[in-house]
N, CA, C and O atoms as a GROMACS GRO file, in nm:
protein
  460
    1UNK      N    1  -1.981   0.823  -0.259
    1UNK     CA    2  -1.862   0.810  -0.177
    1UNK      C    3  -1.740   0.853  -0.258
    1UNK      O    4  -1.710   0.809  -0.369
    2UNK      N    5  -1.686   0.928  -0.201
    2UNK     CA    6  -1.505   0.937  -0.219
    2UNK      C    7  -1.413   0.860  -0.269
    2UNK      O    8  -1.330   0.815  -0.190
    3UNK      N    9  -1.402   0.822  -0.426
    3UNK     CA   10  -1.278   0.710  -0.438
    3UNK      C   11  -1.159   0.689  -0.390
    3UNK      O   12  -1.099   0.583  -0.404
    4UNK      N   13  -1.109   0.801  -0.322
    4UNK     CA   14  -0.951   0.818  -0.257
    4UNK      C   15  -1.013   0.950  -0.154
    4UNK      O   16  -1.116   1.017  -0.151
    5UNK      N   17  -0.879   0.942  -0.073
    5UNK     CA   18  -0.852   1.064  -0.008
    5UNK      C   19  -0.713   1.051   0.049
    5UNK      O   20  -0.653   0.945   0.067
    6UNK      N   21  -0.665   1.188   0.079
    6UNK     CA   22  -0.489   1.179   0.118
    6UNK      C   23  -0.567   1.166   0.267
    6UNK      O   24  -0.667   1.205   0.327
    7UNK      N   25  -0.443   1.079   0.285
    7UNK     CA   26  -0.397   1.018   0.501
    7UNK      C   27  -0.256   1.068   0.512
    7UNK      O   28  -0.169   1.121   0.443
    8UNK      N   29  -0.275   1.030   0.616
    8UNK     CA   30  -0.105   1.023   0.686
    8UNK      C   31  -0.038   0.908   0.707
    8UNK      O   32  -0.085   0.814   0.772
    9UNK      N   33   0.065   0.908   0.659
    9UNK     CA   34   0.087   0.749   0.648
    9UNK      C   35   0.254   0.774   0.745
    9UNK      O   36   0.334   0.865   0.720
   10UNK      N   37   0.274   0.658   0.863
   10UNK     CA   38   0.429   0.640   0.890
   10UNK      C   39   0.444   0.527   0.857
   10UNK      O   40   0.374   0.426   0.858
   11UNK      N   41   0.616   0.571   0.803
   11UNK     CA   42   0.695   0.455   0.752
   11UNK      C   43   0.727   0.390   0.850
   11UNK      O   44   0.820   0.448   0.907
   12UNK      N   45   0.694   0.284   0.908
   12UNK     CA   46   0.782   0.187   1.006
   12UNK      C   47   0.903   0.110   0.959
   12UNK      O   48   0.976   0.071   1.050
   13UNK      N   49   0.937   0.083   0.846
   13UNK     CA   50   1.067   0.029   0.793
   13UNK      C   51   1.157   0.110   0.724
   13UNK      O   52   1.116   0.217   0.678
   14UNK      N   53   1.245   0.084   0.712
   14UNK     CA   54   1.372   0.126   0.693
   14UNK      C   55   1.365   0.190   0.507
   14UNK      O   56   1.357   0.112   0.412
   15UNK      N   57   1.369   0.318   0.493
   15UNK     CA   58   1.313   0.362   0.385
   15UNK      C   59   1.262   0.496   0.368
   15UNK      O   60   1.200   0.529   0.469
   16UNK      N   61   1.263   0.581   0.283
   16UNK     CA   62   1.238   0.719   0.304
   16UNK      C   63   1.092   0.706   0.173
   16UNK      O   64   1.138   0.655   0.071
   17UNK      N   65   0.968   0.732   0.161
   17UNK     CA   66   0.858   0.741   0.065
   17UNK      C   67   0.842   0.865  -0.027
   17UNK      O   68   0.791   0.964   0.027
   18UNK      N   69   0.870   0.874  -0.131
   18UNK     CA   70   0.856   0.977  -0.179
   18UNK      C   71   0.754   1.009  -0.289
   18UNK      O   72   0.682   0.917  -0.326
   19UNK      N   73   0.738   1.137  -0.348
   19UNK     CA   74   0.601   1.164  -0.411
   19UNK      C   75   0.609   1.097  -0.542
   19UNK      O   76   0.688   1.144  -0.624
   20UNK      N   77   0.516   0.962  -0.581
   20UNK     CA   78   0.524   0.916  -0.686
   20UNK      C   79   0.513   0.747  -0.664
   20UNK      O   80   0.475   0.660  -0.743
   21UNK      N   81   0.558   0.736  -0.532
   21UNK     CA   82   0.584   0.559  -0.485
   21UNK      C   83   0.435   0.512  -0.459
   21UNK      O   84   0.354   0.566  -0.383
   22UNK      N   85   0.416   0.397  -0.540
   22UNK     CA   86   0.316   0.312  -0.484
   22UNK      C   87   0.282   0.234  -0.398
   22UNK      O   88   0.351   0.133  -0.389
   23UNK      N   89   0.171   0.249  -0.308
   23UNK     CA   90   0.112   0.187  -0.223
   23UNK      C   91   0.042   0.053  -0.202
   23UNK      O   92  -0.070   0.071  -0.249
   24UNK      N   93   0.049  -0.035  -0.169
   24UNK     CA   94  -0.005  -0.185  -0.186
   24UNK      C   95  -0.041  -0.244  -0.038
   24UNK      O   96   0.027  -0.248   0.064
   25UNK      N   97  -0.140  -0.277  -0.057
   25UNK     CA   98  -0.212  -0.366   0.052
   25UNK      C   99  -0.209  -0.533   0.003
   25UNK      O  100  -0.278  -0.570  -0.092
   26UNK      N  101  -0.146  -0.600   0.057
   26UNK     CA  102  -0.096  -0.744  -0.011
   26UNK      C  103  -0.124  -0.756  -0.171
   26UNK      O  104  -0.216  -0.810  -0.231
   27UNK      N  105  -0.049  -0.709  -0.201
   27UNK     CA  106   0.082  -0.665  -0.346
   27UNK      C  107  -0.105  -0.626  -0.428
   27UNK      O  108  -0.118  -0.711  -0.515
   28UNK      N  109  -0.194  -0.562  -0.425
   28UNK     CA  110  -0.322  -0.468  -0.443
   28UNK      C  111  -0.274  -0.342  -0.437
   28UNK      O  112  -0.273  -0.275  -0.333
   29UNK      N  113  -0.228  -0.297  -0.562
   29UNK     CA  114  -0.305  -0.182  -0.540
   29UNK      C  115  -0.355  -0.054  -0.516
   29UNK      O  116  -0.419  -0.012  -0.612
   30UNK      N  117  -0.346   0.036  -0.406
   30UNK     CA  118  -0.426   0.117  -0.355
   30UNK      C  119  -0.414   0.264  -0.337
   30UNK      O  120  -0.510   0.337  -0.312
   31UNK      N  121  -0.292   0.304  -0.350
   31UNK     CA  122  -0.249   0.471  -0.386
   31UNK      C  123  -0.154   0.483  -0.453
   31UNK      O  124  -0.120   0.411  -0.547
   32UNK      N  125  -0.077   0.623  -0.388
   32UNK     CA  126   0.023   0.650  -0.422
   32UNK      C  127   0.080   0.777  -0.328
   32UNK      O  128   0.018   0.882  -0.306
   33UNK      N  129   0.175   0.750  -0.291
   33UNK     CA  130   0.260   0.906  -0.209
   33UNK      C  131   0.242   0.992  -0.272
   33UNK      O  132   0.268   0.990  -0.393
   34UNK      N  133   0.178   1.121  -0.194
   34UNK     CA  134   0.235   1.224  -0.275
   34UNK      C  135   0.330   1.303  -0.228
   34UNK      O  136   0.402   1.356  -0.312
   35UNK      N  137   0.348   1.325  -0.114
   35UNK     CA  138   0.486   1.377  -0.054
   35UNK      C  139   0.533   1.310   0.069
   35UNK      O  140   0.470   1.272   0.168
   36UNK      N  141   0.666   1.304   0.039
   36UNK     CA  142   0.753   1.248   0.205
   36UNK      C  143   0.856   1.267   0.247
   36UNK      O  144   0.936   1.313   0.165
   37UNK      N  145   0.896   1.249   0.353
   37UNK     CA  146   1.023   1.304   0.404
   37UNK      C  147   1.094   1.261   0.510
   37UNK      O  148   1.020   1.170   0.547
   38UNK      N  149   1.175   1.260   0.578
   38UNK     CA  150   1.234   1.228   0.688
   38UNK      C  151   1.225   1.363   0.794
   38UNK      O  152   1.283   1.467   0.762
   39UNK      N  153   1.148   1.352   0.922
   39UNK     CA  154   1.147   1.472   0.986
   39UNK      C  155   1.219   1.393   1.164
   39UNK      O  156   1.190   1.288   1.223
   40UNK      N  157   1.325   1.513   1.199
   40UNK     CA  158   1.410   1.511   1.318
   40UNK      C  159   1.204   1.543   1.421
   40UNK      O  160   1.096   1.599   1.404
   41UNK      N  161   1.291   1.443   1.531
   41UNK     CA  162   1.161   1.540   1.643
   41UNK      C  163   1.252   1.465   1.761
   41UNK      O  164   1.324   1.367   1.749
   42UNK      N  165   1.221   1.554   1.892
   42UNK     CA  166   1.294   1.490   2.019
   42UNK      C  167   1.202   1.378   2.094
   42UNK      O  168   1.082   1.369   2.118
   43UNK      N  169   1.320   1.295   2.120
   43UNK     CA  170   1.223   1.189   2.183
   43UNK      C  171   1.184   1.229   2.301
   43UNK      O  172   1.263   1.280   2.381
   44UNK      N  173   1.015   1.203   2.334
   44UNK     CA  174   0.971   1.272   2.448
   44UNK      C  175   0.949   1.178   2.572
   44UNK      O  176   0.920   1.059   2.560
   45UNK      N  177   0.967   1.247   2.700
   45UNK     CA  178   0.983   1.216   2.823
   45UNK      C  179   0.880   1.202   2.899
   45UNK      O  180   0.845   1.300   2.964
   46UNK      N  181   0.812   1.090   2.911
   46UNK     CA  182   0.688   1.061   2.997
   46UNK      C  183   0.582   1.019   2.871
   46UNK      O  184   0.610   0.998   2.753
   47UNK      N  185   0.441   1.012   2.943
   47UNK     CA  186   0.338   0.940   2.816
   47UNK      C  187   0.250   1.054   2.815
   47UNK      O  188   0.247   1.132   2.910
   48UNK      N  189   0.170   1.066   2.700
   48UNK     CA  190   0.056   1.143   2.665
   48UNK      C  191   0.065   1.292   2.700
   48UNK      O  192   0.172   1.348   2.679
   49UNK      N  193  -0.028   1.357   2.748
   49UNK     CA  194  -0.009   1.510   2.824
   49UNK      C  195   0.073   1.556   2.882
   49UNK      O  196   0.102   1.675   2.880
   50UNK      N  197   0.146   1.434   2.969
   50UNK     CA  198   0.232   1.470   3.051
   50UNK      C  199   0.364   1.485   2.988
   50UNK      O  200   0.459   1.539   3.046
   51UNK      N  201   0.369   1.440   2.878
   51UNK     CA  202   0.506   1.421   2.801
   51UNK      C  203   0.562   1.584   2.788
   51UNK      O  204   0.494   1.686   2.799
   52UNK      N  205   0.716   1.572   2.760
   52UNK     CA  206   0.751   1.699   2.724
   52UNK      C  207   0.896   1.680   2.642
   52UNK      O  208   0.966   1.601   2.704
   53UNK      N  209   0.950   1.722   2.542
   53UNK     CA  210   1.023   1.668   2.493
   53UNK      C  211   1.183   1.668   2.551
   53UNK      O  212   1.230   1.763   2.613
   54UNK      N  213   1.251   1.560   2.522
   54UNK     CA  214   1.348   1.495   2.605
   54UNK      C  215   1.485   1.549   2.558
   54UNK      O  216   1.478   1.618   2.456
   55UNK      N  217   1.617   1.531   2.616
   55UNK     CA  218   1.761   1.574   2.545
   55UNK      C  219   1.781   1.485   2.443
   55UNK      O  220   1.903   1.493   2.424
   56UNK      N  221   1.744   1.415   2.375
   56UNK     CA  222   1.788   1.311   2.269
   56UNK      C  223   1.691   1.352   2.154
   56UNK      O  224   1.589   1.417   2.174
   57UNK      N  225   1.723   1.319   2.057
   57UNK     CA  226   1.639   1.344   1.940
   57UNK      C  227   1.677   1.244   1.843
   57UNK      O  228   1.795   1.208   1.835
   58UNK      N  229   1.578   1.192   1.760
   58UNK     CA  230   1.572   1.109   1.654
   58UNK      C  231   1.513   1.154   1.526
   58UNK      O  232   1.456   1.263   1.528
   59UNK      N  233   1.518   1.071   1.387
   59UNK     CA  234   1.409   1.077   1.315
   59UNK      C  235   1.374   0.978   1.257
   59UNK      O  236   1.421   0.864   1.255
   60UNK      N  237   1.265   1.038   1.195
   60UNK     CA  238   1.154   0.960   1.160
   60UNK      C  239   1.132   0.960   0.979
   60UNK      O  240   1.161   1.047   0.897
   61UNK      N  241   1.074   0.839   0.962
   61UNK     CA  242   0.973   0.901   0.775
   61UNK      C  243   0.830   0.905   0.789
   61UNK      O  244   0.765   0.823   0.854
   62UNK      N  245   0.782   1.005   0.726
   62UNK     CA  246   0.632   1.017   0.699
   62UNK      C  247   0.651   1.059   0.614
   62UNK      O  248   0.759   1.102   0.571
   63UNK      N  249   0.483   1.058   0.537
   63UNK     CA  250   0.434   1.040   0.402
   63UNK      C  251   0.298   1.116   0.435
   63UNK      O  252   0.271   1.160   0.547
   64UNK      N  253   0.218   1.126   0.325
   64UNK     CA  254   0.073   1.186   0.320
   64UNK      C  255   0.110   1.070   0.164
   64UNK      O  256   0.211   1.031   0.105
   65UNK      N  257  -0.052   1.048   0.148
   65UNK     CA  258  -0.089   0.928   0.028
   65UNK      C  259  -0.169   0.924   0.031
   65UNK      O  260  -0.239   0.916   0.132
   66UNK      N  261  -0.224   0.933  -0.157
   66UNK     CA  262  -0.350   0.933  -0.186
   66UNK      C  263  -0.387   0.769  -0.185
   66UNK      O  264  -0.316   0.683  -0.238
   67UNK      N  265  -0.517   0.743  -0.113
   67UNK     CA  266  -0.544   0.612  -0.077
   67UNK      C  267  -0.691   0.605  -0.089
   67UNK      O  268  -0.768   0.692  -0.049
   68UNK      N  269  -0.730   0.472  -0.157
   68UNK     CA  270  -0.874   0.443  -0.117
   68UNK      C  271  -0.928   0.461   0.005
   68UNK      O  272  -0.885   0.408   0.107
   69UNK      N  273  -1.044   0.553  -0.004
   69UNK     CA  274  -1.145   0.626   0.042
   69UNK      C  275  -1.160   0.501   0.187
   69UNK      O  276  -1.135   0.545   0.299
   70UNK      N  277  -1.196   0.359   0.173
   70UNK     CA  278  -1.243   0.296   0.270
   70UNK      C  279  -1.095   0.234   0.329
   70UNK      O  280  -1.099   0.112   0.345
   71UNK      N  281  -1.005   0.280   0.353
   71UNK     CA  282  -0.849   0.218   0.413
   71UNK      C  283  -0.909   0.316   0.530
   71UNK      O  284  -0.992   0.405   0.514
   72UNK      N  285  -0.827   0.265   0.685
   72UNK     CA  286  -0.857   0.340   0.787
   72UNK      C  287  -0.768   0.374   0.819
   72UNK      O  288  -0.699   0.402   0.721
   73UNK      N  289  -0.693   0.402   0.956
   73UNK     CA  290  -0.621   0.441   1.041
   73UNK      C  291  -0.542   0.303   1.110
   73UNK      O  292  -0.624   0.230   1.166
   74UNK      N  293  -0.416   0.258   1.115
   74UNK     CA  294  -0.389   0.137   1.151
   74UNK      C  295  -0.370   0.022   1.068
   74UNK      O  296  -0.301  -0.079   1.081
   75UNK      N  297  -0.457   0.069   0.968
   75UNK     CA  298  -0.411  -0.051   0.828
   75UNK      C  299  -0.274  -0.067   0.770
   75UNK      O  300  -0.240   0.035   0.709
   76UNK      N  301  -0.217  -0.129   0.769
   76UNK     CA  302  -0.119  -0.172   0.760
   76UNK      C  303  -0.078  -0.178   0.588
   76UNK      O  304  -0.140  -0.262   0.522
   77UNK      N  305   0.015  -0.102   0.523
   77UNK     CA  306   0.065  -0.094   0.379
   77UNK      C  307   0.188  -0.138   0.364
   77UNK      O  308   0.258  -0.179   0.456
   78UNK      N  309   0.225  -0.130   0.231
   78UNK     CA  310   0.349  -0.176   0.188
   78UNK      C  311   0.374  -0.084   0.085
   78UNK      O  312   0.315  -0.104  -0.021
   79UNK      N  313   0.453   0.016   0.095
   79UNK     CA  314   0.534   0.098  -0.010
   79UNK      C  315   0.637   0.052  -0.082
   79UNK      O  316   0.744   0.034  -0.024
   80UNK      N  317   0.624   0.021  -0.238
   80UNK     CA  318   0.746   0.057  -0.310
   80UNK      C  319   0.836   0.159  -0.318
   80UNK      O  320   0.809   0.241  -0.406
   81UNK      N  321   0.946   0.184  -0.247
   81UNK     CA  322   1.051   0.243  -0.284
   81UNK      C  323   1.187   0.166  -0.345
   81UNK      O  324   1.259   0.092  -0.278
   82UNK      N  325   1.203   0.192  -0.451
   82UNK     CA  326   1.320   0.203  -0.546
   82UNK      C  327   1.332   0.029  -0.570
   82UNK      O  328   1.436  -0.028  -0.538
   83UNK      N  329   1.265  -0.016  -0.603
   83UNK     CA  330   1.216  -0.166  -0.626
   83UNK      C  331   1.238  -0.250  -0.479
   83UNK      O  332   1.274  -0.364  -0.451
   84UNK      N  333   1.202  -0.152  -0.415
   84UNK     CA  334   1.195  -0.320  -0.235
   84UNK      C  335   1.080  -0.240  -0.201
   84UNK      O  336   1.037  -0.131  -0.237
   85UNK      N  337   1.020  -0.390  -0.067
   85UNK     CA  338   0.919  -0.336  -0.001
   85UNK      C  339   0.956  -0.243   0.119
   85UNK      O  340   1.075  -0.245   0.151
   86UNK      N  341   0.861  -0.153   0.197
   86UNK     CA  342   0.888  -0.032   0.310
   86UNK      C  343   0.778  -0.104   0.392
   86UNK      O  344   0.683  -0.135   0.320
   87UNK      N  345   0.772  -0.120   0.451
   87UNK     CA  346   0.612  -0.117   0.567
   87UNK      C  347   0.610  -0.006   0.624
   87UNK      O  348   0.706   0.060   0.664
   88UNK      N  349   0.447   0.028   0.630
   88UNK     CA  350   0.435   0.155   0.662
   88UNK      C  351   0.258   0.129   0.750
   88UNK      O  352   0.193   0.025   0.743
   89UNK      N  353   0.223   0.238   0.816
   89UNK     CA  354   0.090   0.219   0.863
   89UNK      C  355   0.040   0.370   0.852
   89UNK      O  356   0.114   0.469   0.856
   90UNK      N  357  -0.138   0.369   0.831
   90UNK     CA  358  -0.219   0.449   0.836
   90UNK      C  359  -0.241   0.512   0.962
   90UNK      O  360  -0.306   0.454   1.049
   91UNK      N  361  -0.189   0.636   0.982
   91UNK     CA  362  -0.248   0.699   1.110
   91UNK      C  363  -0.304   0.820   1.113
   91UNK      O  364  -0.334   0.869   1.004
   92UNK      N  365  -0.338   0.908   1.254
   92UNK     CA  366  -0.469   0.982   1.279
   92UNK      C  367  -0.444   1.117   1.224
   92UNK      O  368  -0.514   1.200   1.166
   93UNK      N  369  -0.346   1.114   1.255
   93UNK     CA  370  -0.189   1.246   1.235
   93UNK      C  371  -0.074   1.206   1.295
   93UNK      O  372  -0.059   1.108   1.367
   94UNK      N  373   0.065   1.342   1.240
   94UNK     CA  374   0.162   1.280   1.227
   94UNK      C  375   0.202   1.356   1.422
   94UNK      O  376   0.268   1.305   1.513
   95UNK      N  377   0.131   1.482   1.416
   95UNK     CA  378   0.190   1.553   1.559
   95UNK      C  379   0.029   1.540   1.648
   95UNK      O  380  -0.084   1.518   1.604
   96UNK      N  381   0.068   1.560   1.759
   96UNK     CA  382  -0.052   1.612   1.893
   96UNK      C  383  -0.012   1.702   1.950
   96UNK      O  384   0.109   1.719   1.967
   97UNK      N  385  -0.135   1.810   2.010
   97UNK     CA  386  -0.070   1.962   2.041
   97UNK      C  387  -0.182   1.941   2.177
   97UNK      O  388  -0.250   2.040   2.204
   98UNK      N  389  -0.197   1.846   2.240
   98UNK     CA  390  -0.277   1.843   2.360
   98UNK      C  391  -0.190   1.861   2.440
   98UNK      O  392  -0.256   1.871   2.543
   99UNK      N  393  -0.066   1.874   2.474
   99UNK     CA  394   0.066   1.873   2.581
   99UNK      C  395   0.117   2.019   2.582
   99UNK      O  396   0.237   2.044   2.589
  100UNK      N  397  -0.002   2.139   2.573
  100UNK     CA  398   0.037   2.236   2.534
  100UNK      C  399   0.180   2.316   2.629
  100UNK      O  400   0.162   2.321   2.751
  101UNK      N  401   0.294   2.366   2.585
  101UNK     CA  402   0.277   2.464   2.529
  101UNK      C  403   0.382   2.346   2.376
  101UNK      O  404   0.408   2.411   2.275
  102UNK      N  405   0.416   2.228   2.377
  102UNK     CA  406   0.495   2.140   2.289
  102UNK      C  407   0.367   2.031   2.233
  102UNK      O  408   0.269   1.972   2.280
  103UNK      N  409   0.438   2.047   2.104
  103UNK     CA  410   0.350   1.939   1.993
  103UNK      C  411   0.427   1.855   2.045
  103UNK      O  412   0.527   1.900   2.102
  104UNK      N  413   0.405   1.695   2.043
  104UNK     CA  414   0.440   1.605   2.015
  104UNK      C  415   0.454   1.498   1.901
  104UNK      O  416   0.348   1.477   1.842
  105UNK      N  417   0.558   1.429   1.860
  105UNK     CA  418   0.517   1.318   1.760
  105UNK      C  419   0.419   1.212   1.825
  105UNK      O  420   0.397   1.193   1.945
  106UNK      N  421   0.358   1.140   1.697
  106UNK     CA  422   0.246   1.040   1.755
  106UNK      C  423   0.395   0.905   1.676
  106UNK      O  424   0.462   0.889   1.574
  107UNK      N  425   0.380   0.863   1.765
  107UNK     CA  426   0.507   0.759   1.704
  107UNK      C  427   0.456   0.592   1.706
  107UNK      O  428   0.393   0.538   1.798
  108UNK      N  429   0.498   0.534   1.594
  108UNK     CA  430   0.437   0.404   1.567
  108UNK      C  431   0.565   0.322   1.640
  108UNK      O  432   0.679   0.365   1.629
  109UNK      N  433   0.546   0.244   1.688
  109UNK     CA  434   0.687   0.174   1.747
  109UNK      C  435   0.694   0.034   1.643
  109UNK      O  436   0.797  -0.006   1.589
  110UNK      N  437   0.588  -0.013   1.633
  110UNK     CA  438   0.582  -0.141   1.527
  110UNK      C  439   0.448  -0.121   1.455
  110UNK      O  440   0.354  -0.075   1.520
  111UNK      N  441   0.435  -0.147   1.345
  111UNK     CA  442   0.307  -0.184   1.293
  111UNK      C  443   0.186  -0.236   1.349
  111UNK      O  444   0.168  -0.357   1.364
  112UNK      N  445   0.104  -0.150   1.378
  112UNK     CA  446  -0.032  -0.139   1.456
  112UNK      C  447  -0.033  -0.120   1.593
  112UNK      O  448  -0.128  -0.150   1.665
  113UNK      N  449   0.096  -0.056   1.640
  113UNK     CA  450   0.120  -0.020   1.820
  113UNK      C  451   0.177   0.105   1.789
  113UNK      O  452   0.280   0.125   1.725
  114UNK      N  453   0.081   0.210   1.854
  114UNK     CA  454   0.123   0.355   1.874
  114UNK      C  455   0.184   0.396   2.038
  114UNK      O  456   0.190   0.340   2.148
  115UNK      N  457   0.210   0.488   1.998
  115UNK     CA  458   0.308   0.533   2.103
  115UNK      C  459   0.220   0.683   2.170
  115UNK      O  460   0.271   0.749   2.261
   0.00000   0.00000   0.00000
């Protein structure tokens, strides 16, 4: 088995992750960022397929992090940035391109509820 592998990780708290910040699963532990950023996307209008993106726009933080191999999708982390905690969660990816001819963001609204 795989000791690590990079995920996609969104930041749900207030905090930008950058390449180098450690990852902790109740103060354990378990990676490290390797790149992150704050990315603009428009907030979209309607749910799933039907969505299409809206006149308002926001942003967001995501991360990619190298993480133990057995962490899933939905697990719930805690990033160090700049000595405080971030909450952040494991997800599938950061966009969906099923709403063709517009990607969408996959957006976490709280820790372990996707959008």
């Amino acid at each position: 088995m795989v000791p690590r592998m990079i995920q996609p990780v969104a930041v749900t708290g207030a905090g930008v992750a950058r390449a180098g910040c450690e990852v902790y699963i109740d103060k354990t532990l378990v990676g490290n960022v390797t790149s992150g950023t704050v990315v603009p996307y428009w907030k979209p209008e309607g749910y799933g397929i039907m969505s299409k993106p809206g006149a308002q726009s926001e942003r967001r933080a995501i991360c990619l992090a190298y993480l133990d191999a057995d962490l899933r999708e939905g697990q719930e982390l805690q990033i160090q940035v700049r000595n405080r905690w971030v909450l952040a969660v494991i997800t599938e990816r950061h966009l969906a391109g099923e709403a063709a001819p517009f990607a969408r963001p996959i957006l976490v609204e709280k820790v372990g509820s996707y959008v």
